[in-house]
C-alpha positions as CSV (number, residue, x, y, z in Angstrom):
1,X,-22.1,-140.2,45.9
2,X,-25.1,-138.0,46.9
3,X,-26.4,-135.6,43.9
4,X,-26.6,-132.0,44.6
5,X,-29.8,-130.0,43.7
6,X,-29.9,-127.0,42.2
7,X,-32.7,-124.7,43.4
8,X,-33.4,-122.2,40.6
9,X,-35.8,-119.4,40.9
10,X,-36.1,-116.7,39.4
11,X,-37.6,-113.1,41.2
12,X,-37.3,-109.4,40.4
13,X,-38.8,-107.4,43.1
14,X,-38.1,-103.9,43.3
15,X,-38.2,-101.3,46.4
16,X,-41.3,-99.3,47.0
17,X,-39.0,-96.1,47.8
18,X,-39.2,-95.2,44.0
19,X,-36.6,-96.7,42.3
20,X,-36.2,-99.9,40.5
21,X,-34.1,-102.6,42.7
22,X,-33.0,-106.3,42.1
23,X,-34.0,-109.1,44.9
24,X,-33.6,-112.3,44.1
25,X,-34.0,-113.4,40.8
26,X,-35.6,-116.2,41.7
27,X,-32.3,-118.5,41.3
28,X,-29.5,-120.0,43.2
29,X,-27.7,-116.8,45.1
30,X,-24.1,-116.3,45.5
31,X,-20.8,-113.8,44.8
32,X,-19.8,-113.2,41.7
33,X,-16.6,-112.9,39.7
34,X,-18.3,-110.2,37.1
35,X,-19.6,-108.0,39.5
36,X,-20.5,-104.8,37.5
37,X,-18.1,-102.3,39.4
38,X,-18.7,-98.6,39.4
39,X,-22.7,-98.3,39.2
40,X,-24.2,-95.7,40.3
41,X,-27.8,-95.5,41.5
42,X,-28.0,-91.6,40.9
43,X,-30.8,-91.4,37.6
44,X,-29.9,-88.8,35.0
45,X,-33.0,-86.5,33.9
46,X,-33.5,-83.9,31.1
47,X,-32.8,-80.6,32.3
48,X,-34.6,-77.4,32.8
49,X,-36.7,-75.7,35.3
50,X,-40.8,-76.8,35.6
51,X,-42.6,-73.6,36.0
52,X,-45.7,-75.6,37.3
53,X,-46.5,-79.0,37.5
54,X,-48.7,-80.4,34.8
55,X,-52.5,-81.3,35.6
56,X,-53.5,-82.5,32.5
57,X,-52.8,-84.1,29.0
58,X,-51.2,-86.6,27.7
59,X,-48.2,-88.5,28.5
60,X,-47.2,-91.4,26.3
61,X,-43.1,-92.9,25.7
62,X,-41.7,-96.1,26.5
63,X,-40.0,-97.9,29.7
64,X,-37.2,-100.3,29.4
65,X,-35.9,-103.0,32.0
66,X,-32.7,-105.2,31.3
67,X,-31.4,-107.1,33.7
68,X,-28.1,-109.4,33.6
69,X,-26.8,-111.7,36.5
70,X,-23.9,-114.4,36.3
71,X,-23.1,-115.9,39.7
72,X,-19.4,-118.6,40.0
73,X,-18.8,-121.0,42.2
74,X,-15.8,-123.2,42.6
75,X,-14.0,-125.3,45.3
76,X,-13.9,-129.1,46.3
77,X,-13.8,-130.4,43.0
78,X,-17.1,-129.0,42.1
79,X,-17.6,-125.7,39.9
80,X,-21.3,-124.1,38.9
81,X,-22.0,-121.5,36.6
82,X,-25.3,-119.4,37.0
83,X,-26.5,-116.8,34.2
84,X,-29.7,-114.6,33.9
85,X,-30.8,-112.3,31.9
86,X,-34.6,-110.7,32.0
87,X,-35.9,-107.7,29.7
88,X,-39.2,-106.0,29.6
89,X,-39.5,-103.5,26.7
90,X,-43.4,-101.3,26.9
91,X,-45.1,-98.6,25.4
92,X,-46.5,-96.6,27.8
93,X,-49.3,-94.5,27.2
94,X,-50.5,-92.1,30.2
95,X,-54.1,-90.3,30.3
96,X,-55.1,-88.1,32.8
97,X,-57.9,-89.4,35.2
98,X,-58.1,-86.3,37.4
99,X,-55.7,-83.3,38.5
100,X,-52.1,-84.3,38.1
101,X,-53.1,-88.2,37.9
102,X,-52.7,-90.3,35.2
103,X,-53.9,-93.7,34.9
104,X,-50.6,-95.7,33.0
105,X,-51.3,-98.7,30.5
106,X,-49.1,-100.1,27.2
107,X,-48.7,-103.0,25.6
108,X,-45.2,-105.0,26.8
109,X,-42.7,-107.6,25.5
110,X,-40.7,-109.9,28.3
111,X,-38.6,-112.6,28.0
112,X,-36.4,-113.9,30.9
113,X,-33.6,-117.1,30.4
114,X,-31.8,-118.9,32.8
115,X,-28.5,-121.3,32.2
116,X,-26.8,-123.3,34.9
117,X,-24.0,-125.8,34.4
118,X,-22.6,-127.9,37.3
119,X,-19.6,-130.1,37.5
120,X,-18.4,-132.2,40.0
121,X,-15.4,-134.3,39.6
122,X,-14.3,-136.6,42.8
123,X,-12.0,-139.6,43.6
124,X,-13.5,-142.0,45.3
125,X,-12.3,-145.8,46.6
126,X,-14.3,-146.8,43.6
127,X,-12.1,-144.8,41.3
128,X,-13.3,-141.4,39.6
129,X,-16.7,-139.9,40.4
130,X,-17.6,-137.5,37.5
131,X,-21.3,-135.7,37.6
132,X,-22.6,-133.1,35.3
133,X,-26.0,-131.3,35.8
134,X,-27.1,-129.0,33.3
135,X,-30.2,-126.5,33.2
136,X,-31.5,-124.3,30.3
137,X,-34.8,-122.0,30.6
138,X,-36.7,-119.5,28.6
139,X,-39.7,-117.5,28.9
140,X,-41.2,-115.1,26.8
141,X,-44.5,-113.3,26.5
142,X,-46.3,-109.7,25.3
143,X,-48.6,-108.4,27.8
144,X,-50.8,-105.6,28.9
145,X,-49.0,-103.3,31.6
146,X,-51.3,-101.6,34.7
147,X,-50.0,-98.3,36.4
148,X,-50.4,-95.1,37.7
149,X,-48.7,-91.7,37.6
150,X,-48.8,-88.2,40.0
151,X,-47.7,-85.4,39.6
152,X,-47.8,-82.6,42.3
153,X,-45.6,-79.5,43.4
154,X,-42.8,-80.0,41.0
155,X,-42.4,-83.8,42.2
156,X,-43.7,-86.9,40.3
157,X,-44.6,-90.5,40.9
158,X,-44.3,-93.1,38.7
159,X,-45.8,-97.0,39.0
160,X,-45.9,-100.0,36.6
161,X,-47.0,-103.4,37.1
162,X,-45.3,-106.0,34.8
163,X,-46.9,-109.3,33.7
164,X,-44.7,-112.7,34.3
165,X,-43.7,-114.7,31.7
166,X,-44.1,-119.0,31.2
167,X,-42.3,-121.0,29.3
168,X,-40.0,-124.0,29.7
169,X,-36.8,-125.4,31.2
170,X,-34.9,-128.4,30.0
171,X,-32.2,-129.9,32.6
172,X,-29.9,-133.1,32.1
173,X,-28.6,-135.0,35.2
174,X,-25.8,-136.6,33.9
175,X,-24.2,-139.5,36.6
176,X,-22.8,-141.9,34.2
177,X,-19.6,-140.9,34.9
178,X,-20.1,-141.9,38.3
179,X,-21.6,-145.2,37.7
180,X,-25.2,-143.9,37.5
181,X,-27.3,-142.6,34.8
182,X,-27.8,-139.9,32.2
183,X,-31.2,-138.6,32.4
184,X,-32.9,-135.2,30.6
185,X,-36.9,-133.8,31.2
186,X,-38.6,-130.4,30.4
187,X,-40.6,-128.5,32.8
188,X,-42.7,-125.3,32.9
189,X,-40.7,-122.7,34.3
190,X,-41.7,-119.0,34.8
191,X,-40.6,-115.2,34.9
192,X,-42.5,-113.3,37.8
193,X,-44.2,-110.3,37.5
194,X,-42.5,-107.3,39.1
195,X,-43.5,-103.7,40.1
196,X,-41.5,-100.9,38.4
197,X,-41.3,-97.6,40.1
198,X,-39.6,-94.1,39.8
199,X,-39.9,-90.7,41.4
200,X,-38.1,-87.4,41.5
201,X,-37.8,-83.7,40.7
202,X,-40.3,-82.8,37.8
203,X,-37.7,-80.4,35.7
204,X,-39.6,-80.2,32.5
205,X,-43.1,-80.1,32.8
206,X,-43.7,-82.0,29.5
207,X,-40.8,-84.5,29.9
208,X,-39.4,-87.2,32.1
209,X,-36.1,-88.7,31.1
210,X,-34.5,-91.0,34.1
211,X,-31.9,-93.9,33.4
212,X,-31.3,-95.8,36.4
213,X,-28.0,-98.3,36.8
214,X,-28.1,-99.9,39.5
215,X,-25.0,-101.6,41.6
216,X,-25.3,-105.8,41.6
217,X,-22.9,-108.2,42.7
218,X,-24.0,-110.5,40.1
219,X,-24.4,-108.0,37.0
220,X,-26.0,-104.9,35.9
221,X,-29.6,-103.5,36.0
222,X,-30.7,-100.9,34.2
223,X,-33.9,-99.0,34.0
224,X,-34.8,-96.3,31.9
225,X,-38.5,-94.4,31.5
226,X,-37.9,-91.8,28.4
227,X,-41.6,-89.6,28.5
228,X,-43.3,-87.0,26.7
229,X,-46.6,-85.3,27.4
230,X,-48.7,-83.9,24.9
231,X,-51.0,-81.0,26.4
């Protein structure tokens, strides 16, 4: 019987029109039975009316990214399971670099895992062919984030680069009951860095308060920036 692969990547870009999106989290891609249903993309801000948009101070709060994907597969006596769960929690501290800019940094904490489990049970003139493949991953790591912020005519912009993430992935190709072996290895395995962005109507002109859900086949994803500025 030929073994089947299992490409697993995992990325998280996001769109550059200003609000957070999930690509492909660098992992094998397909429907999924637990699609979150309902999400709406629309963010929810603090309310009130900015009489003028901000060109100083400072803004400091933090940003929060959690992200959860499970992808099933079934059919011709095979069946797969696909999980995958990232998080990036940061401190964001603001300062203003000229008139309604802001240069962002913050210290941040990600971790990103990764499970897969494959089965493949087959008849063959041989008798029964049973396979089992296995894959279990984590990465985790604090990290210094890089961004910018604008403010100007009511509107604001708001830009954070993430640092990636290494750590380690342990998989088990199990053929033994399929007359072959039952073998196990680590390898490094990684989170990617990803760009985080926002933008929108500047209605407090000491606060920004967006939570963004986003609509996933696979899962949810969820952004939220919760900021304060200090004049």
């Amino acid at each position: 019987m030929t073994k089947t692969a299992i490409a697993l990547i995992l990325m998280m870009p996001l769109s550059a029109c200003g609000s957070a999106s999930q690509a492909d989290a660098d992992g094998a891609t397909a429907s999924n039975s637990s699609a979150a249903s309902g999400a709406s993309t629309a963010p929810t801000q603090s309310s009130g009316s900015a009489q003028s948009s901000p060109t100083g101070g400072t803004w400091t709060g933090t940003l929060q990214r959690k992200e959860e994907h499970t992808t099933l597969q079934s059919g011709d006596g095979t069946s797969s399971k696909i999980i995958q769960t990232y998080e990036a929690t940061i401190t964001i501290r603001a300062t203003a670099v000229d008139s309604g800019r802001w240069e962002i940094a913050g210290p941040a904490n990600i971790t990103g895992t990764f499970s897969s489990n494959w089965i493949s049970n087959q008849t063959t003139p041989l008798g029964p062919c049973n396979v089992h493949y296995t894959d279990d991953a984590q990465a985790k790591a604090t990290g210094v984030v890089e961004g910018g912020m604008e403010i100007d005519d009511g509107l604001f912009q708001l830009r954070v680069q993430v640092p990636g993430a290494d750590g380690t992935m342990s998989s088990v190709r199990d053929d033994s009951g399929c007359r072959g072996t039952n073998t196990s290895e680590n390898n490094p395995w990684a989170v990617s860095e990803q760009t985080l962005t926002e933008s929108g109507k500047l209605t407090d002109p000491n606060v920004i308060s967006v939570t963004r859900r986003e609509p996933d086949p696979t899962g949810v994803v969820t952004t939220t920036w919760n900021l304060r500025r200090t004049p």
